[in-house]
MMTF fields as JSON, N, C-alpha, C and O atoms, coordinates in Angstrom:
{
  "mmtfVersion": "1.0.0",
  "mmtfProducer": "UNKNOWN",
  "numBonds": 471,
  "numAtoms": 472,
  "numGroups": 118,
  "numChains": 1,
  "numModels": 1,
  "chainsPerModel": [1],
  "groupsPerChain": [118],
  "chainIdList": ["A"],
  "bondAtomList": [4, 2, 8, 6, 12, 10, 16, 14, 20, 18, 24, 22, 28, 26, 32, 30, 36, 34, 40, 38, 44, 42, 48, 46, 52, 50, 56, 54, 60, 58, 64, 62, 68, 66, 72, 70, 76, 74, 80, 78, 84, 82, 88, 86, 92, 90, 96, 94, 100, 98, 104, 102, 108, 106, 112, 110, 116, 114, 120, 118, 124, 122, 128, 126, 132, 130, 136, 134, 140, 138, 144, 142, 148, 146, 152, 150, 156, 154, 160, 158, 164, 162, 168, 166, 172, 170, 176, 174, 180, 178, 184, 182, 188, 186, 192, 190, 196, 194, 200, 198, 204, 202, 208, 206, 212, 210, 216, 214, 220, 218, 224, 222, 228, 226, 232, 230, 236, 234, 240, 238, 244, 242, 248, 246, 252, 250, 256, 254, 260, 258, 264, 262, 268, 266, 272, 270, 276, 274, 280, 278, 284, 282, 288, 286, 292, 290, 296, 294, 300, 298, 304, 302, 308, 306, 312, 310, 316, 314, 320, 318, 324, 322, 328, 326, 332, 330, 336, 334, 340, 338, 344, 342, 348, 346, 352, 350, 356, 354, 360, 358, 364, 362, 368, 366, 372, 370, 376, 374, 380, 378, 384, 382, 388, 386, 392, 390, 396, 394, 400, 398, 404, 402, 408, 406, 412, 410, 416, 414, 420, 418, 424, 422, 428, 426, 432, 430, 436, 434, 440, 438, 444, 442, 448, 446, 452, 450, 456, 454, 460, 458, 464, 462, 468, 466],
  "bondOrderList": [1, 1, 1, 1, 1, 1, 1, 1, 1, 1, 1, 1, 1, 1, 1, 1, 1, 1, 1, 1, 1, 1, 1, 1, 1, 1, 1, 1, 1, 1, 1, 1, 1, 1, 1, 1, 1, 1, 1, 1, 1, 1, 1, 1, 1, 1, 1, 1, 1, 1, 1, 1, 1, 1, 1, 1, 1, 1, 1, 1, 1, 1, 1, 1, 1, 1, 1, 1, 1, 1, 1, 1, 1, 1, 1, 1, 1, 1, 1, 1, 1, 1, 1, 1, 1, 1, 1, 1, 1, 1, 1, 1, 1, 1, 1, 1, 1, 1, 1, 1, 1, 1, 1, 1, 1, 1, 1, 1, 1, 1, 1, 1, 1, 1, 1, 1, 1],
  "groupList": [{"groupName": "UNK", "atomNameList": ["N", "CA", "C", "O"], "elementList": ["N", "C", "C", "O"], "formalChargeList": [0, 0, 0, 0], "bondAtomList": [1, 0, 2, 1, 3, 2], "bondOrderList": [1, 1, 2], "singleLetterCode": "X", "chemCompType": "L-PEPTIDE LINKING"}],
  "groupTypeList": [0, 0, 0, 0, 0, 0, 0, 0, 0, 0, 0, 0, 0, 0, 0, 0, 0, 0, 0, 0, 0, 0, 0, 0, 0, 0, 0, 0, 0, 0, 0, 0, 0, 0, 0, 0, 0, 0, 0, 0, 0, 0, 0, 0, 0, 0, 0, 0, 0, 0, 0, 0, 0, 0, 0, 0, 0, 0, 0, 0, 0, 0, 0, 0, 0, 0, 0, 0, 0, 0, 0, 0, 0, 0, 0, 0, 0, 0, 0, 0, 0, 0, 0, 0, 0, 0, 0, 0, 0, 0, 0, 0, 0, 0, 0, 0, 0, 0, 0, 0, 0, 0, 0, 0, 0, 0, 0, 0, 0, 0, 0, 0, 0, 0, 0, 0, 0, 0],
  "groupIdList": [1, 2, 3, 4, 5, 6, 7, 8, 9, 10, 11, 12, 13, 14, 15, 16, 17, 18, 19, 20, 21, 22, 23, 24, 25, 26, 27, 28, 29, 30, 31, 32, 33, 34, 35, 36, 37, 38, 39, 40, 41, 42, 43, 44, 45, 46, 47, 48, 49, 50, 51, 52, 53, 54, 55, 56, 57, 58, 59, 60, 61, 62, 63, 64, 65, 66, 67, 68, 69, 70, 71, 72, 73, 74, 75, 76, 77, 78, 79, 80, 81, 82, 83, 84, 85, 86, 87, 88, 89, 90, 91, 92, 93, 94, 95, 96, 97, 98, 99, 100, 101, 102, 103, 104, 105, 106, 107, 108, 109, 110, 111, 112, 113, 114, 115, 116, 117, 118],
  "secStructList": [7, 7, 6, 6, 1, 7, 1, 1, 7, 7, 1, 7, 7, 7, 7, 7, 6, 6, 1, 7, 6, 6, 7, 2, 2, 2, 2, 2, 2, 2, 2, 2, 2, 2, 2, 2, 2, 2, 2, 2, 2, 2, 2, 2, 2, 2, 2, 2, 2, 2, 2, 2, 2, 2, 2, 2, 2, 2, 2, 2, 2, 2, 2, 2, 2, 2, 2, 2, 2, 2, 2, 2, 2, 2, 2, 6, 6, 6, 6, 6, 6, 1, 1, 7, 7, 1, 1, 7, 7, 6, 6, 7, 7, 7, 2, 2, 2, 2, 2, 2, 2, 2, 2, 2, 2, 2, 2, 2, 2, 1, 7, 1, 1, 7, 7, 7, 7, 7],
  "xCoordList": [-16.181, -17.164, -17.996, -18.638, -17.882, -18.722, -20.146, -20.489, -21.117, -22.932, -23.056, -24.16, -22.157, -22.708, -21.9, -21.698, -21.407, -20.944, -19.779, -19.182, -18.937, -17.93, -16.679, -17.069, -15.595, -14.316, -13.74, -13.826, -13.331, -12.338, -12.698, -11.815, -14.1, -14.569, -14.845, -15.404, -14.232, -14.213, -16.043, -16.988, -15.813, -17.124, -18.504, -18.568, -19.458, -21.028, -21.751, -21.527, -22.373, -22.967, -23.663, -24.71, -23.474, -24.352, -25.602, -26.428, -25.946, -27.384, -28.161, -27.684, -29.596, -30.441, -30.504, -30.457, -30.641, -30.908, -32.075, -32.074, -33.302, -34.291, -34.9, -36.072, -33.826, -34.224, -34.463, -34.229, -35.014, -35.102, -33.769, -32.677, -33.863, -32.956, -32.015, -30.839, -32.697, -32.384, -32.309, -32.772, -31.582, -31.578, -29.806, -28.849, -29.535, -28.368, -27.432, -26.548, -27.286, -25.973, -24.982, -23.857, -26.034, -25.549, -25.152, -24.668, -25.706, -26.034, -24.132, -23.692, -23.037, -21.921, -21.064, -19.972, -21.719, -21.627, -21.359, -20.373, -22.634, -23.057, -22.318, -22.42, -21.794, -21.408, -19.996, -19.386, -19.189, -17.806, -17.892, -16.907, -19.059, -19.03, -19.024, -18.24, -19.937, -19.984, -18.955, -18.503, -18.4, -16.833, -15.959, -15.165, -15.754, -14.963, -14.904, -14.064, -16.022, -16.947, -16.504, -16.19, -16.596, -16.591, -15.079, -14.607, -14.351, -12.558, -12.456, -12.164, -12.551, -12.344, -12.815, -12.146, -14.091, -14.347, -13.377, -12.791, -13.206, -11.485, -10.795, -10.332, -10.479, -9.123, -8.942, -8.04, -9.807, -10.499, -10.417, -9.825, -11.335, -10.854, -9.713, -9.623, -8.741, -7.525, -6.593, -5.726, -7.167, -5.931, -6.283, -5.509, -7.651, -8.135, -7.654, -7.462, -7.643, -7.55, -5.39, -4.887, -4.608, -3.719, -3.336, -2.387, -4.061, -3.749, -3.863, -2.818, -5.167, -5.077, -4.082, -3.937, -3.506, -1.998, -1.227, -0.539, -1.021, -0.246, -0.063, 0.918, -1.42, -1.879, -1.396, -0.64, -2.055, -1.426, 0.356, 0.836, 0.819, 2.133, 2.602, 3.342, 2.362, 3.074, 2.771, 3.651, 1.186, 1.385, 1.985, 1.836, 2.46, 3.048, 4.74, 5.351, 5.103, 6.557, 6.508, 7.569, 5.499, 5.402, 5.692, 6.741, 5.03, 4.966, 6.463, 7.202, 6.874, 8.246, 9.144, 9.961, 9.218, 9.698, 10.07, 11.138, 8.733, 8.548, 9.098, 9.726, 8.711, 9.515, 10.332, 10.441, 11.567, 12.536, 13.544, 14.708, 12.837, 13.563, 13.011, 14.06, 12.538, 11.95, 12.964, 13.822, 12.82, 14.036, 15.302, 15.921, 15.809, 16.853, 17.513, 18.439, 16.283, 16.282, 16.529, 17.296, 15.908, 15.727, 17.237, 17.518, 17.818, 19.208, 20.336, 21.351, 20.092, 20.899, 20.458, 21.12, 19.533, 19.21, 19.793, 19.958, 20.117, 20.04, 21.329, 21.805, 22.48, 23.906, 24.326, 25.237, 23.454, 24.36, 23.759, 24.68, 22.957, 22.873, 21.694, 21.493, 20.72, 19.771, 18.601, 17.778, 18.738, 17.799, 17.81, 18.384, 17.386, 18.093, 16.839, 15.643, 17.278, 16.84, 15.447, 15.53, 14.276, 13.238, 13.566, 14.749, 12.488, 12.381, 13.297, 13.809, 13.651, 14.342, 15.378, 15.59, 16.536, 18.043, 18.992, 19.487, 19.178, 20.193, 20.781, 21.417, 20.609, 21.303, 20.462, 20.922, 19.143, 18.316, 17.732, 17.752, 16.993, 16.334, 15.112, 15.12, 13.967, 12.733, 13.17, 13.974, 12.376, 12.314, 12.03, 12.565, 11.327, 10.978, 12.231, 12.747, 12.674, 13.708, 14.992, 15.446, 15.471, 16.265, 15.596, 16.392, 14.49, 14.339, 14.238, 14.247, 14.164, 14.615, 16.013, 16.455, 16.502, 18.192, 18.565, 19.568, 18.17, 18.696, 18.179, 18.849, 16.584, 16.755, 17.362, 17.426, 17.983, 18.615, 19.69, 20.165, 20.26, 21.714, 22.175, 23.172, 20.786, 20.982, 20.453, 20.61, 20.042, 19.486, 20.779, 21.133, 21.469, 23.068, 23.971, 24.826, 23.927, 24.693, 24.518, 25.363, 23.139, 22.5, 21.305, 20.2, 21.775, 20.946, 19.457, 19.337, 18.054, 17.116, 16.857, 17.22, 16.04, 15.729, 16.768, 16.65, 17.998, 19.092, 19.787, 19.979, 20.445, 21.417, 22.433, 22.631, 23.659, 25.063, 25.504, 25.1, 26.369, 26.829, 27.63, 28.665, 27.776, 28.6, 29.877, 30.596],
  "yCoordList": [57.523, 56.458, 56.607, 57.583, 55.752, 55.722, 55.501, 55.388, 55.439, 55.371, 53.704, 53.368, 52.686, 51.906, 51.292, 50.08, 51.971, 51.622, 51.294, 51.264, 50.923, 49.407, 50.816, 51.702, 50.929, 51.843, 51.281, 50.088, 51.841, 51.849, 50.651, 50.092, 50.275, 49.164, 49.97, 51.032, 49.011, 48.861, 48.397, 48.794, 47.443, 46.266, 47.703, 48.744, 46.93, 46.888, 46.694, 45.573, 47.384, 46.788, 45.619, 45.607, 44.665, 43.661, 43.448, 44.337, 42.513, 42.646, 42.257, 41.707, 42.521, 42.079, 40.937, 40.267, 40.373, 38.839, 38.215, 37.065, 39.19, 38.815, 38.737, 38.607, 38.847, 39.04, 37.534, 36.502, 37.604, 36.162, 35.293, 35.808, 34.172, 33.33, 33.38, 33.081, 33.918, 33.75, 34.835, 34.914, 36.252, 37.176, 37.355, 37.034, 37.746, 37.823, 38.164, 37.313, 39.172, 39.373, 38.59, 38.74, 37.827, 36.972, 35.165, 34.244, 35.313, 33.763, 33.683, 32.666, 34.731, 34.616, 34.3, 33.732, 34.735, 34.695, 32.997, 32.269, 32.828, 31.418, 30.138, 28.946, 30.428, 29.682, 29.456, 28.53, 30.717, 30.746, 29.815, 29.137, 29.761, 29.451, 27.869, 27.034, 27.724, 26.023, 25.547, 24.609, 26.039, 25.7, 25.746, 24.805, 26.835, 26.358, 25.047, 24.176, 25.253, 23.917, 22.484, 21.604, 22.563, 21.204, 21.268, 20.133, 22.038, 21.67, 21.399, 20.206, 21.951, 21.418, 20.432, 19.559, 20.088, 18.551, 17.521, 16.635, 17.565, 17.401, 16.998, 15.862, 18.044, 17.711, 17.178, 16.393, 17.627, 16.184, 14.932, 14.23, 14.588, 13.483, 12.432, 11.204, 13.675, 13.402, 13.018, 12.18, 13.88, 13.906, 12.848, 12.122, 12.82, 11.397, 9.452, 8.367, 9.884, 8.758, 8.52, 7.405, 9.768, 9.725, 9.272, 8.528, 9.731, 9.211, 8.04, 7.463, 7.289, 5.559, 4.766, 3.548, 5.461, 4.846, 4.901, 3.906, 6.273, 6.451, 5.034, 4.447, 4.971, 3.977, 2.82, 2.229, 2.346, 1.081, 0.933, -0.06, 1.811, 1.197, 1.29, 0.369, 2.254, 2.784, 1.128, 0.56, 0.306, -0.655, -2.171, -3.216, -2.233, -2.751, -2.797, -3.839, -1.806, -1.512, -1.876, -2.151, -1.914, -2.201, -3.356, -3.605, -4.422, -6.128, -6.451, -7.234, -5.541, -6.085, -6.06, -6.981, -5.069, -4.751, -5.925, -6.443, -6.133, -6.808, -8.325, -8.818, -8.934, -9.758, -10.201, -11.22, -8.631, -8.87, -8.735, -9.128, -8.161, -8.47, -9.758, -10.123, -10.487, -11.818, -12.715, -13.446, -12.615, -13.618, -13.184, -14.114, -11.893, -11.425, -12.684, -13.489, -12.164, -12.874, -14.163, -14.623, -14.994, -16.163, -16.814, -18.011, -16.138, -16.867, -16.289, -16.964, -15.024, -14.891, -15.643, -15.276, -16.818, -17.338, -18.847, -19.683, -19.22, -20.545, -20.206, -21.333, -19.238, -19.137, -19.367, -20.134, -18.504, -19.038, -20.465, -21.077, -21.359, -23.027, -22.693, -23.612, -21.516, -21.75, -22.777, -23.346, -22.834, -23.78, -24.86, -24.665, -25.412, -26.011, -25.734, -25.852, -25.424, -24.607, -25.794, -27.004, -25.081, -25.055, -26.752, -27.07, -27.747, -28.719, -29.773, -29.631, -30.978, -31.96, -31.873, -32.348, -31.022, -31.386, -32.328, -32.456, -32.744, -33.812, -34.131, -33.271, -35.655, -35.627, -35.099, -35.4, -34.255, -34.03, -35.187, -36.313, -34.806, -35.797, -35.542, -34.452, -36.004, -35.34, -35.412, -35.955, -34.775, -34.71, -36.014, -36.292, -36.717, -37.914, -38.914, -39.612, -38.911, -39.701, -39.571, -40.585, -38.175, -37.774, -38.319, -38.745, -38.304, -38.826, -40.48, -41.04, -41.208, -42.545, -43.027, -44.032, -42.005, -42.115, -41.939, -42.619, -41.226, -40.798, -42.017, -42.529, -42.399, -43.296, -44.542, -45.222, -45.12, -46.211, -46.181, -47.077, -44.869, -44.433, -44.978, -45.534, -44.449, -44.348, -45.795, -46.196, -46.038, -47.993, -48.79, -49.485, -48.754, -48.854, -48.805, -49.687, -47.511, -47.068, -47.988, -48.755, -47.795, -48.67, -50.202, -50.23, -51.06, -51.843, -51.213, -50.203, -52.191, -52.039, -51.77, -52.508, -50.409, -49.804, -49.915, -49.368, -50.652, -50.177, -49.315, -48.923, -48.741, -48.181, -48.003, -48.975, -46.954, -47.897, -48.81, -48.611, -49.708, -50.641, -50.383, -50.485, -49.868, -49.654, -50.653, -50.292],
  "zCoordList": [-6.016, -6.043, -7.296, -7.684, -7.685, -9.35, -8.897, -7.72, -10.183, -9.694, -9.457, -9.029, -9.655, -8.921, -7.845, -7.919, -6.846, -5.577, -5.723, -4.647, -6.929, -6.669, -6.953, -7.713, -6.491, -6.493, -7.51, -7.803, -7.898, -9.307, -10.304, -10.954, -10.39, -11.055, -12.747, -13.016, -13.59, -15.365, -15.581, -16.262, -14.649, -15.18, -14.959, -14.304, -15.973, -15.611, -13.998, -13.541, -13.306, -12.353, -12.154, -12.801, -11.519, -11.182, -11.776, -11.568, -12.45, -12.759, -11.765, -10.773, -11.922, -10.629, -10.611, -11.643, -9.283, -9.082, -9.689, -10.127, -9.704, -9.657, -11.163, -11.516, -11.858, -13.332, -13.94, -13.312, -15.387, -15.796, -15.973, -15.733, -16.332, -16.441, -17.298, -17.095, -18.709, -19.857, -20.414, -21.552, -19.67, -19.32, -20.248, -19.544, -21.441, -22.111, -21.305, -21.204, -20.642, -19.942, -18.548, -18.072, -18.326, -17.207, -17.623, -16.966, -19.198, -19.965, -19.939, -19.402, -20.506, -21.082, -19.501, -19.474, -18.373, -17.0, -16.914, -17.031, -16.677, -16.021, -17.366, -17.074, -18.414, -19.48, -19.233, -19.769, -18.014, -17.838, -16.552, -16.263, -15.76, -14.463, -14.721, -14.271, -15.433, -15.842, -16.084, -15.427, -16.998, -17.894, -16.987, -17.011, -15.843, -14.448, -13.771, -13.542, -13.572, -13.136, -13.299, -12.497, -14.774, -15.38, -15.499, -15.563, -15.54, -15.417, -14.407, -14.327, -13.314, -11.674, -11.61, -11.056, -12.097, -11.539, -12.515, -11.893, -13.721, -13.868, -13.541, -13.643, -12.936, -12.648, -11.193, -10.902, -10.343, -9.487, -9.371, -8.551, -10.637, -10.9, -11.639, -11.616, -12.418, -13.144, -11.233, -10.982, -10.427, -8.987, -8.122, -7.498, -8.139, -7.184, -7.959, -7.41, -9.308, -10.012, -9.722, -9.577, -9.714, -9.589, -8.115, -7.869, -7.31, -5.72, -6.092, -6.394, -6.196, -6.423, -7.055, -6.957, -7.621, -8.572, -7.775, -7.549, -6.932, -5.997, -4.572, -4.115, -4.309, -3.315, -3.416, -2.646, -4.839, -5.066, -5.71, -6.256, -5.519, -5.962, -4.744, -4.4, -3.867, -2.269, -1.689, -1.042, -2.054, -1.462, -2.308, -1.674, -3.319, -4.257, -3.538, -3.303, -3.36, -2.751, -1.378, -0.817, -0.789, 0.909, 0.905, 1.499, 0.342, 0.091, -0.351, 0.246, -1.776, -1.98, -1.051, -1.037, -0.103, 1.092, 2.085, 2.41, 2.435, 3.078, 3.165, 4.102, 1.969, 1.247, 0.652, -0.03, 1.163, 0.367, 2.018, 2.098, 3.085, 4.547, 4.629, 5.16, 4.608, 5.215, 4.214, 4.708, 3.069, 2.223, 3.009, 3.527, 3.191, 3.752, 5.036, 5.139, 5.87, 7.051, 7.052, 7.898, 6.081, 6.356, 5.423, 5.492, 4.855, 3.798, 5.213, 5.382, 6.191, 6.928, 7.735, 8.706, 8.277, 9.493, 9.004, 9.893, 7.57, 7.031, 6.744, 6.61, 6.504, 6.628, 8.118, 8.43, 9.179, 10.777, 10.577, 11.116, 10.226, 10.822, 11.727, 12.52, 11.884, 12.578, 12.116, 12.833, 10.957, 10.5, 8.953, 7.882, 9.169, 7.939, 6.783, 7.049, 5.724, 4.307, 4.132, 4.347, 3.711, 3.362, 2.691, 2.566, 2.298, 1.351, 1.765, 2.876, 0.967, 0.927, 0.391, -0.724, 1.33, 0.579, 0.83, 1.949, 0.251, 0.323, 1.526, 2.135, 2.107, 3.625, 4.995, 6.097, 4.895, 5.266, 5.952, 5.454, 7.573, 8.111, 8.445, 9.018, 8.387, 8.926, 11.084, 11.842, 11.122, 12.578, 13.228, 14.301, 12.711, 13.573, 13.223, 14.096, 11.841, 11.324, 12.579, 13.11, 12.936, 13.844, 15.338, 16.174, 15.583, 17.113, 16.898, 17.995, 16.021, 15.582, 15.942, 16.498, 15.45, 15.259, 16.47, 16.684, 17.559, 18.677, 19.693, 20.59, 19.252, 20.214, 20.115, 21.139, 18.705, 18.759, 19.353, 20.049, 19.049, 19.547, 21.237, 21.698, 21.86, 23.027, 24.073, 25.226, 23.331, 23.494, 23.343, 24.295, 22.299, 22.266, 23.067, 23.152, 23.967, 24.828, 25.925, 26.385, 26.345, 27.274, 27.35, 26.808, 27.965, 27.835, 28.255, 28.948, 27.573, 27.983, 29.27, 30.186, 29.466, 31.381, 32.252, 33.349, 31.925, 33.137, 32.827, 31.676, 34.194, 34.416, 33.902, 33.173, 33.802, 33.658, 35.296, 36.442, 34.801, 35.922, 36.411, 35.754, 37.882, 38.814, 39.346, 40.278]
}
């Protein structure tokens, strides 16, 4: 055990706490501690600024995703004939145009409010 407590210690003992501020041997101390300091906060903020890049592209790719099953969906729902393709294509009927058509059709078939004739 050496005279100041510490086992197999190279270094100087501790200086007192209670000493001044501006106290030389602790100045080369507190100049390394800062300089720690100020790199960690750093690189902190080099890692927090990198998450946000991270964030927004993770949600950049979510949307394309998203929008790239929904186009999916909808060119495989407009190949079976579930629906007929977005806009005015050619030959196209609006909905009411089609219940027009159906009811002339069926006025045709049948005279006004009767029956067929037995």
């Amino acid at each position: 055990l050496t005279g100041s407590g510490f086992r197999g210690s190279t270094r100087s003992p501790p200086q007192n706490p209670s000493a001044p501020p501006g106290d030389p041997p602790l100045a080369p101390v507190l100049q390394l501690l800062r300089n720690q300091l100020q790199e960690k906060d750093a690189l902190i903020r080099h890692l927090e600024s990198d998450w946000e890049r991270s964030r927004a592209q993770r949600e950049r790719e979510e949307r394309l995703l998203v929008t790239a099953w929904y186009n999916m969906g909808l060119a495989l729902q407009q190949q079976e004939g579930g629906t007929p393709p977005r806009g005015p294509p050619s030959g196209a009927q609006s909905f009411l145009a089609q219940q027009r058509l159906a009811t002339v059709a069926r006025r045709a078939r049948t005279p006004h409010g009767r029956g067929p004739s037995s």
